[in-house]
Structures are given as C-alpha cells and as structure tokens.
N, C-alpha and C positions, 0 to 999 in steps of 0.2 A: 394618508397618515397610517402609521402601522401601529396595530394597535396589540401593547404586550399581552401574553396568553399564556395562562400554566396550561398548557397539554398532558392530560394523564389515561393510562390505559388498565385493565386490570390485569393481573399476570396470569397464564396458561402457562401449560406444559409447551416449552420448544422445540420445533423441528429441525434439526440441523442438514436445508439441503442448500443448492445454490442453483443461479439461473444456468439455462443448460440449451445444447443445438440438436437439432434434430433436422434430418434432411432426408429427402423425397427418395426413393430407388432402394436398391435389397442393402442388408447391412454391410456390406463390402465396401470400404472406401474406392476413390479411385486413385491408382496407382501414380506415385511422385515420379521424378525422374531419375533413370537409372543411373546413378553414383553409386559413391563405395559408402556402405552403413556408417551410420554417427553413433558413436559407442563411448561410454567411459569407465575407466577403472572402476574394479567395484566399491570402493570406499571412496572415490571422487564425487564430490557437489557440485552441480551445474544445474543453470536457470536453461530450461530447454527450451524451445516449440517443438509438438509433438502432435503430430498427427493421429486422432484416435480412429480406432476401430469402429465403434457404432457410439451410438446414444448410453446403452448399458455400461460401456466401460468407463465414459466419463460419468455416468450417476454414482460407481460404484469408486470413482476416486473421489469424487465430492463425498457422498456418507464415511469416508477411509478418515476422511479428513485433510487431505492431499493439500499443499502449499501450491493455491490458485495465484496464479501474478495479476492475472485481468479477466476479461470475459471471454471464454473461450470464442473463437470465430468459426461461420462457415466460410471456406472458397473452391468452388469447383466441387460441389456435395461432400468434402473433408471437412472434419470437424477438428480445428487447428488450437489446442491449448498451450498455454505458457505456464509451466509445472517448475517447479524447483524440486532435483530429483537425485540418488547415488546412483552412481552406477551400477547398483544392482536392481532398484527399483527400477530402470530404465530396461535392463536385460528382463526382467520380470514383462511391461508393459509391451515390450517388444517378442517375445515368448506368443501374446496374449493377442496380437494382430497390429499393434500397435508402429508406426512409422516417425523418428526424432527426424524431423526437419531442417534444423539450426540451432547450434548451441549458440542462444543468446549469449553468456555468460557463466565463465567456472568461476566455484569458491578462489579466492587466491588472485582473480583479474581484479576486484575491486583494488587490492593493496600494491598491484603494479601503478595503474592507472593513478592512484595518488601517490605514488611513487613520482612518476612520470610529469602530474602536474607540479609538482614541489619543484620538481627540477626544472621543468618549464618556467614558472615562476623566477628561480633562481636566473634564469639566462637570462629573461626581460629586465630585471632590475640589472646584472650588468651593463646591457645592452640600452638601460636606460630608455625600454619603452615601457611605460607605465603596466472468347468462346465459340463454339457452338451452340444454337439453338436446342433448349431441352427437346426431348419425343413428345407429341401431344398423344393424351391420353383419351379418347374419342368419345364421347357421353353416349349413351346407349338411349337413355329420354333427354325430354328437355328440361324436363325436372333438376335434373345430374346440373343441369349448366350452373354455373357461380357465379356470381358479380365482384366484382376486384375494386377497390377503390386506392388510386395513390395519396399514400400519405406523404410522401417525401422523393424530391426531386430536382435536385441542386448538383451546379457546376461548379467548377474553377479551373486557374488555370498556376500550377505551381512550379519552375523550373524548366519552364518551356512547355511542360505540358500538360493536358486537359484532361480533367477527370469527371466523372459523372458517378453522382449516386443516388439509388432509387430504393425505396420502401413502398411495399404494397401490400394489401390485405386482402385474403378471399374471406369471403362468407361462408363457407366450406370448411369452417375450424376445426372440424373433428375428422376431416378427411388427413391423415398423414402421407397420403400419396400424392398429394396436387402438387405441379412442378408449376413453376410460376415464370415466365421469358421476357424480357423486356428488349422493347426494339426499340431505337433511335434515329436519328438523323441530323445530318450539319447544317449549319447554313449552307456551306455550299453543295449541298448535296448529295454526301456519305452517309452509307446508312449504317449498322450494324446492332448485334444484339447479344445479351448477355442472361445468364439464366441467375433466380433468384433462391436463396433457400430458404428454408422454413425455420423459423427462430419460437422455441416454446422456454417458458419461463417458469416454473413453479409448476408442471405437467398441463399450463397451460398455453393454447397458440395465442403470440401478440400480432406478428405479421409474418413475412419473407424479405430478405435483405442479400445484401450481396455487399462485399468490402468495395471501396472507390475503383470506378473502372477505367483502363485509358483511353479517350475517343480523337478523333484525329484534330476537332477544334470544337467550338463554342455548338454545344447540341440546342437546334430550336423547336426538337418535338420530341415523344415518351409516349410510348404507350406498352401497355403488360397482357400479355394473355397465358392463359390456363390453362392446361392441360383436360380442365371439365371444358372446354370451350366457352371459358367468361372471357371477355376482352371488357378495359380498362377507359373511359375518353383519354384523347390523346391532349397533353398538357406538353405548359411552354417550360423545361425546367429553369430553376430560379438561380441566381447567380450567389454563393456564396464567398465570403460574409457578408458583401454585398455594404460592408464599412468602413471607413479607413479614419485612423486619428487625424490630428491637427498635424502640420510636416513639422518637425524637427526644425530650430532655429538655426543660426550656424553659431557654431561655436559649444554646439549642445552636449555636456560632458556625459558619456559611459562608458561602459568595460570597466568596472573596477574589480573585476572577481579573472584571478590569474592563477588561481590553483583551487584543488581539494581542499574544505576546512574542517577540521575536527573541531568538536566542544570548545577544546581548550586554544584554536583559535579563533572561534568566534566570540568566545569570552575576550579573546584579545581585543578585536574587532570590536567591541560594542563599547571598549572601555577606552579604546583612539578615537571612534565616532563623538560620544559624550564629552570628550577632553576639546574634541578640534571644531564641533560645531555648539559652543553651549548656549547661544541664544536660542536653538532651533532640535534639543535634543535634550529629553528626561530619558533615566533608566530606572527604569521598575524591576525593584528584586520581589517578584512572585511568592506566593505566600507560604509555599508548600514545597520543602526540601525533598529533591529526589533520595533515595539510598544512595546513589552514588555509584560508581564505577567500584562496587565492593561484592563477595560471596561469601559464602562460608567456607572455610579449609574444609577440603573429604581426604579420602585415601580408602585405596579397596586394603582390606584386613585378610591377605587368603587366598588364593589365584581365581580370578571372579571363571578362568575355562574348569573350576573345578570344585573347589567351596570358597565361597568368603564372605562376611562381611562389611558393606557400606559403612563408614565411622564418618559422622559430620562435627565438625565445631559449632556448638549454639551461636557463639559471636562471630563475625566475618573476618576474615582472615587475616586483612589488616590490623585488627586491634588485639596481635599476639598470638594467636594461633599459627598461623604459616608458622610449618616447622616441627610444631608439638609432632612429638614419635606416639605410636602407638603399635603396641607386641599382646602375641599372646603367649605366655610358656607351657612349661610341664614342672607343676612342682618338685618331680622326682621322687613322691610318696606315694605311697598307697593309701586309698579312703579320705582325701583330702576333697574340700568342696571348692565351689567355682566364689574365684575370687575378684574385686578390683580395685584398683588404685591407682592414683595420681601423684605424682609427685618429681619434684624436677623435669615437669613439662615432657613428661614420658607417661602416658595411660596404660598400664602394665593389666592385661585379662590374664588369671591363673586356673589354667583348665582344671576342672574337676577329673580327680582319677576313680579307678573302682580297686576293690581288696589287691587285684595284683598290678597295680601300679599304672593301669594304661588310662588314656585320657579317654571320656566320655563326653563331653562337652558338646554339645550341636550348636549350629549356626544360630538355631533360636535362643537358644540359652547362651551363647555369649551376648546377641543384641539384646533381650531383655533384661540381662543383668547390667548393662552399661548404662540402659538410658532409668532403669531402678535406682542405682546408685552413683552417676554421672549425670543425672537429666540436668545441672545447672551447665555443663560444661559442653557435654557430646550428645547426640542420638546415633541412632546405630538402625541401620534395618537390612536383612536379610537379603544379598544379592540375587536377583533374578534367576533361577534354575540350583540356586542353592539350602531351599528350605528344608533343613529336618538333617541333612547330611552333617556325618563327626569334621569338628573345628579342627583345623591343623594347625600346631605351632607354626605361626608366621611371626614375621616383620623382626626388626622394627621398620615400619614405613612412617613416613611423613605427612602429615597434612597439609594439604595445598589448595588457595582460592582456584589455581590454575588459569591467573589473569596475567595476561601478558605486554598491554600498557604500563608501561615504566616510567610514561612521560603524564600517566594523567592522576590527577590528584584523586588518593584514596579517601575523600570523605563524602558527606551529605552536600549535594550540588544545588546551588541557587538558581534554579531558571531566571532571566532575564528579558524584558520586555525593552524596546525601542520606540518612546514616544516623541514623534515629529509632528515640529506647526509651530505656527507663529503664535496662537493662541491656543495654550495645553491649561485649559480651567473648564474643559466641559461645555463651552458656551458654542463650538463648533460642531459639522457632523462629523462623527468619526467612522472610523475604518480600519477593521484588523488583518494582518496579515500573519499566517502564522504556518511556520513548515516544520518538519519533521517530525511528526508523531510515531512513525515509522523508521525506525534507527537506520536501515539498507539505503536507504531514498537519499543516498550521498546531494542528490544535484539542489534537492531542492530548500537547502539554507541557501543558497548561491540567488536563487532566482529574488529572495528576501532582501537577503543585502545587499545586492548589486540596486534593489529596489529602491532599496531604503538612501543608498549612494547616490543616487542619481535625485532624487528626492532634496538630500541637502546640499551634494553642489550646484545644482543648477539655481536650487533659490539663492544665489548668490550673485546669478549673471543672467539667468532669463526671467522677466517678467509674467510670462506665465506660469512657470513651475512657483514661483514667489505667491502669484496669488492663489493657485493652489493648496498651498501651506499657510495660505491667508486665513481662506474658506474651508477647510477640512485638517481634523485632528489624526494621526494618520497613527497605530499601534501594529509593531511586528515583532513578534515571537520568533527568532528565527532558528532555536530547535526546541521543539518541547519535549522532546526526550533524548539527552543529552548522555544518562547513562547506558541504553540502549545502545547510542550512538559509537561511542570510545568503546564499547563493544563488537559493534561491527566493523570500524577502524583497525582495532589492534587484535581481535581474535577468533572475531567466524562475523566473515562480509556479509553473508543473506538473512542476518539478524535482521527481524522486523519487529520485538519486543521490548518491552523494556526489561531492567535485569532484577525484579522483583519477584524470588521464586515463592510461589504457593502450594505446589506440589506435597503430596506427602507419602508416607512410606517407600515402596520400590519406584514410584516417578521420580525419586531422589536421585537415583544411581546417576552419578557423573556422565555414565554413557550417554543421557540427557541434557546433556549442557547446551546447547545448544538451541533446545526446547522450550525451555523454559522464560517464563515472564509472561508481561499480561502485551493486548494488542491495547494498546491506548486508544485507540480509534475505536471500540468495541466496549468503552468501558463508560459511554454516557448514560444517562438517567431515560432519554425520550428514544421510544421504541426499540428498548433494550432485547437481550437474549432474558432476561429476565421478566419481560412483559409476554414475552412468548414469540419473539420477532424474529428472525429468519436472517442467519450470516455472521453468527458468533455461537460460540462453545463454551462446555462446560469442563472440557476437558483440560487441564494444565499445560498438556502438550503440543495442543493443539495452534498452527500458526494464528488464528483468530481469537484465542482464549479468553473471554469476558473480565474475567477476575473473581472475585469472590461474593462482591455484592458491586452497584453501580458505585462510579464514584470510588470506588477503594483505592484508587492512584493518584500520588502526588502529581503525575504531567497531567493529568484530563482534570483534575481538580484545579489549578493555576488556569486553564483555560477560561474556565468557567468566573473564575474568583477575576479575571480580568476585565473578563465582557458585565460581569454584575457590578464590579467598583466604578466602571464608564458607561453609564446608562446613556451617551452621546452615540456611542456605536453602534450603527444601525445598516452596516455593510461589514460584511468578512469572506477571506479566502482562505479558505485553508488546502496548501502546498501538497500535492503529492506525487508519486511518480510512480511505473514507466505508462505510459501505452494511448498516449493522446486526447485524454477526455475531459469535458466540459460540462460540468453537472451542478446540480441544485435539488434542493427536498421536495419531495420527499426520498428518504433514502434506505427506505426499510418497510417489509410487510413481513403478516402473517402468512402462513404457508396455505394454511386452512382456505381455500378461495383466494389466493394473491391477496388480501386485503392490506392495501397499501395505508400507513399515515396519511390525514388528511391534507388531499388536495390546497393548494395555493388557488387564491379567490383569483376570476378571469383579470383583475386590473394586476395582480400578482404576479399572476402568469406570465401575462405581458412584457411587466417587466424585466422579471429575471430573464427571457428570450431576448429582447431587447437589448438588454444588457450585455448577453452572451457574443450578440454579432459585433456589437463595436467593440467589445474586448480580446473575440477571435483575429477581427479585424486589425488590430493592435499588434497580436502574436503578431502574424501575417506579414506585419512592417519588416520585419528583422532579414528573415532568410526563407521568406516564402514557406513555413508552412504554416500548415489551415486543419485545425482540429476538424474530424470530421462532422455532419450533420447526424449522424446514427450518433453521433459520442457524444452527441449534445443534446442537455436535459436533462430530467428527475435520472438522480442515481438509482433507484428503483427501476428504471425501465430503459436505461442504455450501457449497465454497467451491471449490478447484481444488490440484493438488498443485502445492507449491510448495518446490523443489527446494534444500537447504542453507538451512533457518529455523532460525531462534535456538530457536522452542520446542523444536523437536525437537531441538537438540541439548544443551537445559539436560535435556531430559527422558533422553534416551536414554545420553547421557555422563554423566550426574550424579546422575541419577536424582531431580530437582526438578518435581515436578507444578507444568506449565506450560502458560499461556491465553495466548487471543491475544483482544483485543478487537478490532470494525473499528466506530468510536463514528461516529455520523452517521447512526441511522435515518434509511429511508424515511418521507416524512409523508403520509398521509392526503389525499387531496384528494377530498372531499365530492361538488365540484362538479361535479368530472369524472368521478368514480370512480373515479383512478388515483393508483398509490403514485408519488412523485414523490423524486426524488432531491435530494440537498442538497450533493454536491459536496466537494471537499476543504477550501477554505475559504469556507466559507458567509459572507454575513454576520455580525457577530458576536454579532447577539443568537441567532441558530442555536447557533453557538458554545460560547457562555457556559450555553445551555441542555446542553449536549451536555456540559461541564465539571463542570456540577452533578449529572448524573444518572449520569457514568461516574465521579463520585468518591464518591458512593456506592457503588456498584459495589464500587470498592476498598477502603473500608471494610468492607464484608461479606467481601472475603477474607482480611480480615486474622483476623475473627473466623473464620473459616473453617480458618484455618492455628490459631489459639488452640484449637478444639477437636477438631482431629484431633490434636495435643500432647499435650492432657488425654488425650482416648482412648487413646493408644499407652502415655501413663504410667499410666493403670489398669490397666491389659493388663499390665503387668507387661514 
C-alpha cells in the first residue's frame, strides 16, 4: 500500500550547477575524425552535439546557463553535449577548443518536418491507408591498488546487433586519474575490450561508464581493471529487459498518429475521440486557463544600433493594441517641456526643448515619463546600451505581439484531460498519462494519443484491452502546455517554455523573445529551486526558469489539480523527449553534498525497476529499441537533478508512483560507429516510430497498475 505523504523541506540559498563528465588523461580531448568543420551562420539556431574541451568548459556553460538537451556523455575520453546553440556561440565554443560533432537539428527543421508530415498525412488519406585498451597506470605500493566493484552489466541484441554495457565503481574516488578497462568474451570465444570513463555529478565521483558497446554476439563474461591495478570478479552479464508484453492478438488495431499535431489539433482530436467513443471517454476541462497563444504589442522607439526606447502595451496584443503607433517629435519651440499623449490610438512623446530650441530629452526621460503618465496603457524601459543618451525624433512605428500563428485562437486556452474506462467514478486504479510540458517536445502528444487510440479501439474487439479498461481508470493530458506549444509550431521551434513573460525592465527587450516564459517542469512545489534544489533558475531567461514563486502556472497547476481531484491515481508517466531515458524519483538534490530527496523504501525500489523492464521490454516490441540501463532510474542519478518536476511532486505529495519517459533514442550508426541523436523533432517518420513504440510502453503500464491492484486486493 502506498501510503500518501506531504513531503516538505526548508528553503536555502540555490546553487545553480548541473551534473557533469569528467575523464581520466590531460585536458585534451581526443581528436574526431577528419571532415570538413560544422559551422553555422552567425544568427542561425541549431540543436548541436559538441564535443567539449575539458571538464572546465562545460562547468562554465552550465553556470552560463547554456540550453542543456540531455546529460552530457563520455565516449572515447570526449566529453559529448547536446547544446542548443547560434552560430556565433558555436564559433566562440570552437575558438575555445571546442569540436560540433552533428547538427542534430536547425531552428526552421522543426516546421519543414511538420510540413512534411501534414503532407504525408494528406497522401495516406488519398491513398486510403488509414577500442583500445586504456594504459595501465602501475601502483608504486600495494596500498595504491583499488577494488572495482560492477554495478551494471547488461546485454542485448537490437537490429542484428549486440551491445553490451557496463558500469563500475573504484574505491579510488578522489583519484581523477584512474582509467577503468573492461574486457569481455562470447560464448563462442571472442574476447575484446573497452575502456570506461569517469562520470562525477555535483563535483562528486558516482562511477565510470562508457555508452553501449558493439560485441560480436551474446557476452558470457565482464570483468574491469584499473589502472591502480584493482581487478573486478568476473560476472555473467544480464540480458536486458530481459521482458516482453503479452503478443498482440490479430486484428489488434494501431498507427493512428499520421502526422504533426499542433494544440489546435489536438483539441480537434480530443473532441472526435469524446463524440465517437462516449461510453468509454470523459473530457476534463482543467481548472486553470492558460494565457494563451497572446503577448504584449512592443516596438523599438529609436534605432535600438544607436538610441531607443522599448515601448510595451500593458494589454496583449490581441485585445487592440497591435497596431497602436507610437512617435516622438520636436515641438518646434523653445523652453517647451517633455510631454505625452494618447489619442486616436497614436502615443505621441513631445521632446523637451532648451532656450534655443534644440531637444534635450534622454532615453531615461522619455521612458519615465510614459510609464508616469501612460502606466494604465504602456511601459517603456530603456534599450540596452542606450541609457542616459539624447532621444531622437523617431517613428511613428507600430506595436506588434510579433505572433505569427494565424490559425491559432488568440484567447485563454482550456487544457484538456482524456478520461478512459469502463468505470470513471473513482472506484478503479487509475493512471495518468501526461505530455508536453515542454512546448519543442513535438513527438511526444503523439505517443499520448496514439495511446489513448489504441486504448479505445481495441476495447471494442479485443478482450484483453476491454478488460483493461475494465480494471483501471486510465487519464491523459496530452499537452499541458499548449501555449508554449503553437509557439514553437508557428514561431521559434526550440521553445521549451511557456509564453507567460515575467521578465522585467531591459529583459523585456524583444531581442528576448524567444526567452522568455517559465519551464513548467521546474515550477512544482517538492524540491523546488525554491527549497534550495539544484536544476532550475532564477533567472527569466534562462531555458529552466522556475517562475516566480512554486505553483505560479496555469500548466503545473492543472497537473496537480488533476492528480488531487482522482485520489484513484496511483501510477503516472509523464511524456518527454529527446535522448532515451527511463526514470523515477527521486529527481532532484541539493548541491551542498549531492543530498538527493528521499529515497524510495526497498519494496519501492523494486518496483519502480520492475516496472521499468516490462515497460522497456514493451518499447522493445515495436522496432527494436531498448532504453539503455545507465538511462534507467532515479532522475537524479542517470539524468541530472531537476529542481521542482511534476514526478517528484505526484510522488512525494500524493504518494502516485511516477515516470518520466525522455522518447527519442539514440540510433545506431553502423557506419561510423556512433550513437547519434535524433533531436526534438525529428523527421516525422523518426516520430511516428517513436509514437508507436512509447505507446506501447503505456500500455504496459497500464497493465502494470492492473496488477499491483490485484496484488494489494489479495493481500488483503
């Protein structure tokens, strides 16, 4: 039985760092292969891989506050991060020792690729289809020697071929030099070995790891040694997932997801689902009205390369503003003072002159006299590199939200909930499923709904899926930040906020658009950046931004007001994407000594692991692939603490055994021999692969939550 728990901590001053690699040998990475440099225009946005220089350069992009995608990796003693980066920040990094590996993904590919699937979509409905060994480092006593113990050592076999990965631990923690080697062998005979690197988290060592390796077939030995001369016992590694679901009946309906969905069709979506299945589908309108796909009208006042300033509309741009002019003139008198006014939707500044007629007015004194005698209507604040410099008759220029969906409605947005089952009165377990807190994360409403689709057609023709929806209440969010969302849609793709700016004075400048809004996933109550926790900001601009206070956003607010009005739910996933992981709470520490949120009790543990393999095992079904075992686990120690997350607070507030997906494996690349990344919106046949294989996934937990029910009711 799990038994609910208010969790509270006292708040401290926050450290804003992130977990980090470090690896054995002089600060020199070693050398990629020689191609021609990956470069991009200087005002171009692209999600990279980036091979860093040392330890120091990525700690000084974490404290920058740099847009991390995932957990940086070692391979081959390179320290390999996925950055969202301009091309001048990338010429800077590169300047600085720094090596761009692969452009995952540019700004501008997200809007081809849903290009691309609309049109796809449109065809089908015509068409009517629905190493080397490290050096050893030779100990001088015996003292020097270290003992290794394997923590992890699992196989598989995905696309033909076999991979092996191993984690190990020296005793030697404070040693930064220990190189760590793992040797294997096959059943039939092949031996070979790979060397490991040193993985530190918060400045402190957890183990050595290495990404999945290719081995010729099924390894039935492991063993590690150390460069102190520690050697490891030799273990049988373990087959992973090592689970497989129930097989598919025939006739067993899915692929219902044939393109890209924005908000405004998933609102479609939810309200054909509700019409065409109504014995087996309620919709929850959520309590808490987004802002909406709205800003405020700005407009630079001035030429921002030489004075101006910032003029905002207090109301959003929709409700009359777009448009409003705004001038400054020249009275054309002498000793005349600084004036303003409104009228016919024109904000007229009338510079101050002196005795012989010339205007004296500064940047300060026209924003202070607008927002003095405009503060119901405009604010105004001083363009960056423009303070104290004489105001030039400008404009008249225009005010503009600068929003470029045309198709999505400019008001307060209704989040939407998807409740499936036979019996929706609470008396069942339930199960939330909930994606996109993260507005960029295109793929993963797809993995929800196609979830949710398969969920009610089959209860219609297979008896299992039927009693499923028998025995468990099933609840999916399938975007909870929906204004975010039609933001990265229609006008900067690597949005991961929502569009609720808090900013104030010079973080206003438009030049920040982009910037701006809170990380919804940063904005819970339990081991928040507010309690002093480690992976959210204080900053506005910042890709992680907390908010103002917990709780200050309509999307993490609706989360929360869903799981407390269904005290039935007692299992949740919540959707994200890219880079293959499979995680659970704890998902946040202090910096101060790593001290992580409390541990999950051993029968806990269990399960959530337990859990993990028959639902990895699930993915697995589709198209062979297998989150890896390093990516599997507390979000705190295979991923990064991530300061005020939804899991942790369905878990630790509510006491709902809660996952986090991050759907997008790494794929394979044969040719080169490297995992290769797929980005936040891939392509969309990446996509639609990734939809299929994380909605089975979710069907496995659903059976997952069906027989931890049964067990508690035998149990008496």
């Amino acid at each position: 039985m799990i038994v609910r728990r208010r969790w509270t901590a006292a708040a401290t001053t926050a450290i804003l760092i992130s977990a980090a690699l470090s690896h054995p040998g002089t600060a020199t990475a070693a050398p990629v292969a020689d191609t021609a440099p990956i470069t991009l225009a200087a005002a171009e946005t692209a999600l990279v891989r980036v091979q860093l220089r040392d330890q120091a350069q990525l700690d000084r992009l974490v404290a920058s506050g740099v847009d991390l995608a995932n957990r940086p990796r070692a391979r081959d003693g390179r320290i390999l991060a996925d950055l969202v980066l301009t091309g001048a920040q990338l010429a800077d990094l590169t300047a600085q020792g720094a090596t761009a590996t692969q452009v995952v993904q540019r700004a501008g590919d997200g809007s081809r690729h849903f290009a691309d699937s609309v049109r796809a979509a449109r065809a089908r409905t015509v068409a009517g289809l629905g190493a080397p060994a490290a050096g050893q480092r030779t100990s001088s006593t015996a003292a020097a020697v270290d003992t290794l113990a394997v923590q992890q050592a699992y196989w598989w076999t995905t696309g033909g071929q076999t991979f092996l990965q191993a984690q190990v631990a020296t005793t030697a923690t404070d040693d930064p030099d220990v190189e760590i080697t793992v040797s294997w062998r096959t059943a039939d005979g092949a031996t070979g070995s790979f060397p490991l690197y040193r993985f530190e988290d918060s400045g402190e060592y957890q183990y050595h790891y290495n990404v999945p390796q290719p081995v010729p077939s099924r390894p039935v030995q492991l063993t590690a040694t150390s460069s102190l001369g520690g050697v490891s016992r030799a273990v049988t590694p373990t087959l992973w997932p090592n689970a497989a679901p129930p097989p598919l009946p025939a006739g067993y309906q899915k692929d219902f997801i044939d393109a890209y969905l924005t908000p405004v069709d998933i609102q479609a979506r939810i309200k054909r689902l509700a019409r065409q299945y109504r014995d087996l589908v309620d919709v929850i309108d959520l309590p808490n009205k987004t802002q909406g796909y709205r800003r405020n009208a700005v407009a630079y006042l001035g030429d921002p390369a030489a004075a101006a300033v910032v003029v905002e509309s207090v109301r959003f741009g929709d409700q009359g503003m777009n448009g409003v002019q705004v001038r400054t003139v020249d009275p054309g008198r002498p000793d005349r003072p600084l004036t303003v006014g409104y009228r016919d939707r024109v904000l007229t500044v009338t510079l101050a002159t002196d005795a012989a007629g010339k205007t004296v007015s500064t940047t300060d004194d026209v924003a202070a006299a607008v927002n003095a005698r405009q503060a119901n209507r405009f604010r105004a604040t001083v363009e960056d590199g423009s303070t104290g410099l004489p105001m030039p008759v400008a404009g008249p220029v225009r005010l503009d939200d600068g929003l470029q969906g045309t198709e999505v409605p400019a008001k307060p947005w209704t989040v939407q909930a998807l409740r499936l089952g036979v019996h929706r009165d609470g008396s069942r377990v339930g199960v939330l499923a909930y994606s996109q807190e993260h507005a960029r994360e295109w793929a993963t409403p797809l993995v929800t709904l196609e979830f949710a689709e398969r969920m009610l057609a089959n209860a219609r023709t297979d008896p299992a899926t039927r009693e499923l929806l028998e025995q468990v209440d099933v609840f999916v969010i399938p975007t909870v930040n929906p204004d975010g969302a039609n933001y990265s849609f229609n006008d900067y793709n690597f949005q991961r906020k929502n569009l609720v700016n808090h900013c104030e004075g010079p973080a206003r400048d438009p030049k920040y658009r982009t910037s701006w809004g809170v990380d919804v996933n940063r904005n819970y109550t339990v081991g928040s950046y507010f309690d002093g926790y480690v992976g959210a900001s204080a900053n506005c601009l910042s890709g992680n931004y907390a908010g103002t206070a917990e709780l200050s956003e309509a999307e993490s607010g609706n989360v929360v007001a869903l799981a407390k009005a269904h005290p039935n739910i007692r299992f949740a996933m919540n959707v994200h994407s890219y880079g293959g992981y499979f995680m659970w709470p704890p998902g946040a520490y202090r910096a101060d000594g790593r001290i992580t949120l409390p541990r999950p009790s051993i029968d806990e543990s269990t399960l959530f692991l337990g859990s993990a393999r028959r639902i990895v095992g699930a993915i697995a079904q589709e198209r062979g692939t297998v989150t890896w075992p390093s990516q599997t686990g507390p979000v705190a120690d295979v991923l990064y603490s991530a300061a005020g997350n939804s899991a942790d607070q369905l878990y630790y507030e509510l006491g709902i055994f809660a996952w986090d997906f991050e759907v997008g494996n790494d794929r394979w690349n044969a040719a080169t021999g490297e995992w290769e990344g797929v980005g936040f919106q891939p392509p969309f046949d990446e996509a639609h692969g990734e939809s299929q294989e994380y909605a089975g996934g979710l069907v496995e937990l659903v059976r997952v939550a069906r027989d931890h029910a049964a067990a508690e009711a035998a149990a008496g």
